[in-house]
Phi, psi and omega in degrees: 000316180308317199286313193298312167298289161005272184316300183287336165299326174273346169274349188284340174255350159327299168310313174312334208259327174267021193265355190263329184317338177270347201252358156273347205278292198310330151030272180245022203284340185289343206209338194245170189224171197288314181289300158306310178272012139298295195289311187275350190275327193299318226279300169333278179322321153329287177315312203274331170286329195328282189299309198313293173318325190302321192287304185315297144009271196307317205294341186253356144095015221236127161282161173306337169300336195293307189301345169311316186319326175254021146317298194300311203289329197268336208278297198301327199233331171272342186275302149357282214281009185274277179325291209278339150299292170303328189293313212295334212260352206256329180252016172230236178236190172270269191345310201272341178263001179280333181275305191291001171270343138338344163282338195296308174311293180326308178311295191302316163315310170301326180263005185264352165291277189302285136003297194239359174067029175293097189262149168284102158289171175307317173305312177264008184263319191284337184268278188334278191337305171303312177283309164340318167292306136024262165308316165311311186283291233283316186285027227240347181292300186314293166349289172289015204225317193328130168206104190253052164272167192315334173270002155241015173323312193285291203320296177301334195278334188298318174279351159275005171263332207296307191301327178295284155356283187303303182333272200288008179259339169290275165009298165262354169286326181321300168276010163212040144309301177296007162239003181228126190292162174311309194309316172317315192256354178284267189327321188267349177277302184284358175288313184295314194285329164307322185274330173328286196307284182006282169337319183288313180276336169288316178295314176288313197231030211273056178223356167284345170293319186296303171307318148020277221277330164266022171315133182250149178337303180284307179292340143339291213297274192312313178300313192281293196321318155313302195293313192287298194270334153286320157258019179234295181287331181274334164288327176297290191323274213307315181301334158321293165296320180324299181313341176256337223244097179322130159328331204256324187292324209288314211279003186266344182261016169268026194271325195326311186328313130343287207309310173288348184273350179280315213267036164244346175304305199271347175268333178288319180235034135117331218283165179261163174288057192305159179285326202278010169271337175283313183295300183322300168332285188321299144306335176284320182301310170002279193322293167327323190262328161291323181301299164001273197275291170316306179279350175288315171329287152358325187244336179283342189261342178278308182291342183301304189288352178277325173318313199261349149307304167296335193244050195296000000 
């Protein structure tokens, strides 16, 4: 239970820290392009893992073949979900990708189903749910405003291969946690995507260097905050929990994401707090405090009895 609490408190601040991630984005959107503020914070963070991976590598006896894998997990599944969020979100809506990411749980269950033979208990069908509902109250403005007609087909299908990408890049890190330490898999993940991107941002944005240096007070604020705590720190953490953690919890607590990010929308940059964002919160935490408690019990009292099977 201790090992369980735990786990779920560094993901609750995992969340907390990408709960922050749309209102550092607004940040720098005055002075910074979409892509860049992807590519240099990712780029930093790279730098700051370097040794640490390096010393892990040697300390693990591990060759350059062992680490391709994740050439595959980032080129398929963290780069999509970067890249493919953005193109989706620039030919659609806010409103219509605020909804489809509400899938993402699901999508992860399904390949952590197929992929980790992991299964949706009763506990976590009932937690799904709530959260859902949840997310539903929080969302309801996104909701109303939503427009999925033939001119954001493309915009909307790019952010739902984006939503795939992730599914399966949690997933497959998920199944080769136990061979690689955090730092390891954080550092090699973001080594590929740097180099993906670079092209993008030479191509697209290349006047962003230049800007550099006339950075106002607020985009500093968002840019350090990405780099230490959206790609460096909330990733060791989140990597960290997988090894304890079933793919279908994590990815069900990510509704959290929701709940903390409206009253940090409304207190840093102004917005308002609706009530039914408030109750739609509450559920969400709800869900979250069963998965907690309940479904951990569930698997610890599951592993007991497999123990005294074996050992009749």
């Amino acid at each position: 239970m201790k090992q369980a609490f735990f786990s779920w408190s560094i993901l609750f601040f995992c969340n907390l820290i990408w709960s922050f991630h749309f209102t550092c984005i607004k940040l720098t959107q005055d002075q910074v392009g979409p892509y860049f503020t992807v590519w240099l914070p990712m780029l930093l963070a790279t730098v700051f893992l370097a040794p640490y991976a390096w010393r892990d590598f040697k300390k693990g006896n591990k060759k350059l073949k062992d680490v391709l894998i994740f050439v595959q997990l980032a080129a398929i599944g963290a780069f999509p979900s970067q890249v493919l969020m953005t193109w989706g979100t620039q030919y659609s809506l806010a409103s219509n990708a605020a909804i489809l990411i509400l899938a993402l749980p699901v999508v992860t269950a399904v390949f952590a189903f197929f992929i980790l033979k992991e299964k949706m208990n009763r506990i976590r069908w009932i937690s799904f749910a709530i959260a859902i509902v949840g997310v539903l109250l929080c969302s309801t403005d996104d909701i109303r405003n939503m427009d999925m007609s033939s001119q954001y087909a493309v915009g909307n299908l790019l952010i739902f291969l984006a939503i795939l990408g992730n599914g399966y890049y949690n997933v497959g890190c998920k199944k080769v946690a136990e061979q690689y330490s955090e730092m390891e898999m954080v550092f090699y993940t973001y080594l590929v995507m740097v180099i993906l991107l670079a092209p993008l941002v030479w191509y697209y944005e290349p006047e962003m260097f230049s800007v550099i240096p006339h950075y106002t007070a607020q985009t500093w604020t968002g840019m350090v905050a990405l780099t230490l705590f959206h790609n460096f720190l909330s990733m060791l953490l989140f990597f960290k929990v997988l090894k304890y953690l079933d793919a279908t919890q994590v990815a069900l607590s990510n509704y959290l994401i929701t709940f903390m990010g409206l009253p940090i929308a409304a207190f840093v940059l102004g917005e308002t707090l609706k009530t039914q964002a408030i109750i739609g919160g509450v559920l969400v935490l709800a869900s979250t405090l069963i998965l907690t408690i309940v479904d951990s019990r569930a698997a610890r009292e599951k592993k007991q009895e497999e123990l005294v099977n074996a050992n009749p």
